[in-house]
N, C-alpha and C positions, 0 to 999 in steps of 0.2 A: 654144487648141485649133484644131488647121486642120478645115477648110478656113480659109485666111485668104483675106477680101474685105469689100470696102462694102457697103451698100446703103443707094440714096438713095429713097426713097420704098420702093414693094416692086418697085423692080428694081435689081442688082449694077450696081454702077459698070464694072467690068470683070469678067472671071471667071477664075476659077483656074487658070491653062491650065500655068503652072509649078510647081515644086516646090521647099520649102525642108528639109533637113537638120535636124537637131538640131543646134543650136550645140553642145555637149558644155560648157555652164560648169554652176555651182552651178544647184541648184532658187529660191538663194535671191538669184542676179544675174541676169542679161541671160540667160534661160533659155526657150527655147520649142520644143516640141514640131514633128519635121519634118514634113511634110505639105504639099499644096496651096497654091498663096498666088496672088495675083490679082496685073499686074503692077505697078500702081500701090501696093500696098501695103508699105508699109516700118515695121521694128519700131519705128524711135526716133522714126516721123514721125505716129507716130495719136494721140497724145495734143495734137498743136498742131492735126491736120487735123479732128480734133472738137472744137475747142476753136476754131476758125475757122469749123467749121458753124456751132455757138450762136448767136455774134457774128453770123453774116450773120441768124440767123433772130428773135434778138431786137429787129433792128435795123429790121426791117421795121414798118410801121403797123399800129397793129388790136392787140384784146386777147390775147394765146396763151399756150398753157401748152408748155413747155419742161422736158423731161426731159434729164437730160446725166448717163450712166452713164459718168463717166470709169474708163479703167482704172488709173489710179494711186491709191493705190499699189502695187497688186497687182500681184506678178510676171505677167511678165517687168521686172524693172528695166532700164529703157533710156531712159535720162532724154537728151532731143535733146543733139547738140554744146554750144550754148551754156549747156548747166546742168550740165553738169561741172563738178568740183569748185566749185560754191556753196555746199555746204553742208559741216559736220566729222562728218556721217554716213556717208559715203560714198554708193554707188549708191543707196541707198537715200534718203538725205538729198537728194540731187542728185533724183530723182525727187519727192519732195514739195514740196520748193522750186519744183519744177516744176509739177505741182500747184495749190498756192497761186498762180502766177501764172496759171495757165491760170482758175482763179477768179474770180483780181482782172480780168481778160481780160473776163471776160461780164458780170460787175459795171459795171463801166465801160459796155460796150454798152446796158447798162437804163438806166444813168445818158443815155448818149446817147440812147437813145428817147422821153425825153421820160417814159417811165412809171413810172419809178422809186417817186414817190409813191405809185404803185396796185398796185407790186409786192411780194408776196410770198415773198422768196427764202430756199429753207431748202438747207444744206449741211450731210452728214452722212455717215457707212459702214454697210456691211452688216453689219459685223459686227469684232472686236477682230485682232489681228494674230496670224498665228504667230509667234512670237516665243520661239526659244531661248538660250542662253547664248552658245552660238559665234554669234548674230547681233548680240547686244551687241557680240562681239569683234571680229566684220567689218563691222561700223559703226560705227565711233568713241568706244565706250559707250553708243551710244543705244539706252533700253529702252522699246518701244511702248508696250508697256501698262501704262508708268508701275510702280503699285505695288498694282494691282489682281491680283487672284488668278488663276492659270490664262493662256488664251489662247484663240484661234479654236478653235471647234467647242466648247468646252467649256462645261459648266452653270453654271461660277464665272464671276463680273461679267467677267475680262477678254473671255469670250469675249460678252459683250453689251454692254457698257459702251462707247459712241464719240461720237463727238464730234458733235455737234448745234450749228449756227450757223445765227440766222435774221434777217433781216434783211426790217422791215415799216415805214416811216417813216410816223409819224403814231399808228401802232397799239401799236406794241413800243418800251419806250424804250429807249433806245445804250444799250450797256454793261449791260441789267440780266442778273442769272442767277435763273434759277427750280433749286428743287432736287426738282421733284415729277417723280417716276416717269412716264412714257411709254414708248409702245411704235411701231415703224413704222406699224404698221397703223393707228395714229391718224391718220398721213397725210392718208387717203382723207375722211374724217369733216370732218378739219380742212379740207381745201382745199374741201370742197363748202359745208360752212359759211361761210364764208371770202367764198365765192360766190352765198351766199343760194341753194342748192340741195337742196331737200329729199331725205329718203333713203327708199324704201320702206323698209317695215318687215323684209322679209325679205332685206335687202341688207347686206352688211358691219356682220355683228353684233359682231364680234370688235374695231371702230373706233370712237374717241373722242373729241369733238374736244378740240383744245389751246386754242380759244379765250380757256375761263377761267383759263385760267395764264397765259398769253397779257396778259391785260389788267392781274397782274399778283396774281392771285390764287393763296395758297401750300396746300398741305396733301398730306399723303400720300395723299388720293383725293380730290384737285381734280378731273384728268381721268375717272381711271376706279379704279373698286373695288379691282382687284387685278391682278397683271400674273402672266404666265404664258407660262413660254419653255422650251425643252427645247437638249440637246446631240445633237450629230453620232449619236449612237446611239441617239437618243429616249427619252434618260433629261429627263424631267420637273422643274421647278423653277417654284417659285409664290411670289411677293412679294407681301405684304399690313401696307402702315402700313411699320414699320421691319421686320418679320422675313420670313427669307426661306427657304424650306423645299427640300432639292433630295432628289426621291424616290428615294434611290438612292444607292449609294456609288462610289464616283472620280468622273472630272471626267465620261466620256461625250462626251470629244471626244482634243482631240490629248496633252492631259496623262496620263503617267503617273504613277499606276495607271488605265487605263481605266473599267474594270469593278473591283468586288470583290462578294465572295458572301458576305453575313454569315455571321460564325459565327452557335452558335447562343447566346443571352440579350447579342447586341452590340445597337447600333443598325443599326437599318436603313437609316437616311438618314442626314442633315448637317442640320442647322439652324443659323443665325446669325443676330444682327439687325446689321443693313448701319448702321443709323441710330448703332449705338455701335462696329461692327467692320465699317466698312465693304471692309477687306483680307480677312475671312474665314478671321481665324486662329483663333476658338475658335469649335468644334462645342458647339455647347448644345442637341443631340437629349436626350440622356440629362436633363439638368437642366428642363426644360420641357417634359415629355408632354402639357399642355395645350395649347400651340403647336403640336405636333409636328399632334394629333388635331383640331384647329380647321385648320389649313390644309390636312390631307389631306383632310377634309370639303369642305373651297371648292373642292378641283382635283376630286373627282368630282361635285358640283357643275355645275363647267364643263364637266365631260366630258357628263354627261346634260343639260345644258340644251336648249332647242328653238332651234333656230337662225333666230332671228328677231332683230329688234336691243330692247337694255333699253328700257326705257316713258317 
């Protein structure tokens, strides 16, 4: 979105004294809205020029914490000259490939800082891909979201379901995988723990930490009770144990049917349990109205709770 420019601290690198066009390709390639652009700024060159901030700043002495909102893979797909065709997904393949190395890039640099040991690195998305049938096609076959249900914006897993990598040496051992539910917001929780940082009590009540999963402990509310996420049109969805309730019927983001309006003696919602159908091909509202009325109970629940954090 223009205006396009830097900033390094809180002042612009340069300012936006030009203007760039609509390129006219797909939404779903080398695509960017015209507007304003600063003149240092070039579309296929911000993902190496933030990816070379990092590096300068991890590489520096002293404790820090490092935030790196890469924009890939998120359009505009415009993976630099040298990542052309590396990969059999096309622009988009080429762009993650891209990616991944910009990663392996800042990885390396902790490795050189000597801090590596005391580092806690987590790599992860905001959220599941859009991801249509024509993009399998203009990708090489490749399907983002795997074989989870839905897509971005929507209440079904693909639209929350991504990829989570963390990297803690000493603490986390290689290669293990945890299968217990989290949520972002755990983040916060987790790094101040992390930190030996206490939280007032009326501070990020909705944050968990990962710690005990972390060390290597399992269960479906290791970290926290119940998880609770909604779609692009604020349709509601609440996971507790294996089952997962979404208040409302379609997806509530990019999938259609959006919206639907019960008839009247249907169901009103969706329910699955993820733990036996984790693709969320059978609706078990109608066979389980005890499920249905025990999870609507926990989201109003969490809707009237006092917003302070659990005891």
């Amino acid at each position: 979105m223009p205006p396009y420019l830097y900033f390094d601290g809180r002042r612009a690198t340069a300012l936006p004294s030009g203007r760039i066009p609509d390129n006219g390709e797909t939404k779903r390639g080398p695509y960017w809205r015209g507007g304003a652009i600063a003149p240092d700024f070039t579309m296929d060159e911000v993902l190496p020029r933030l990816t070379r901030r990092a590096v300068q700043f991890v590489e520096k002495p002293g404790p820090y914490f490092c935030y790196v909102p890469l924009p890939a893979p998120h359009t505009p797909w415009v993976p630099s000259r040298s990542s052309l065709g590396r990969s059999q997904a096309k622009l988009y393949g080429d762009f993650v490939e891209q990616l991944d190395d910009s990663i392996g890039q800042i990885l390396a640099a902790v490795d050189r800082s000597g801090q590596a040991a005391r580092t806690l690195v987590i790599v992860t998305s905001d959220n599941g891909a859009p991801w249509e049938k024509r993009d399998m096609e203009e990708n090489g076959g490749h399907w983002a979201n795997l074989f989870w249900r839905g897509q971005k914006a929507d209440a079904y897993e693909a639209g929350h379901r991504v990829p989570f990598l963390l990297r803690w040496p000493g603490r986390v051992k290689p290669g293990s995988v945890s299968d217990v539910p989290i949520c972002h917001t755990d983040l916060f929780s987790t790094t101040c723990d992390a930190a030996s940082l206490p939280l007032p009590p009326n501070a990020a009540e909705d944050s968990f930490s990962l710690l005990p999963a972390l060390a290597g402990k399992q269960g479906p509310t290791t970290v926290r009770p119940h998880l609770i996420h909604h779609a692009a049109n604020g349709l509601f969805a609440i996971r507790e144990g294996g089952w997962k309730l979404i208040e409302g019927l379609g997806s509530g983001g990019f999938t259609p049917p959006v919206k639907v309006t019960p008839t009247p003696g249907a169901p009103a919602g969706q329910l699955f349990h993820l733990a036996q159908d984790p693709f969320e091909r059978h609706d078990l509202y109608r066979q389980h109205p005890e499920q249905v009325q025990r999870l609507t109970s926990l989201l109003n629940q969490a809707r009237s709770a006092p917003r302070t954090r659990p005891a």
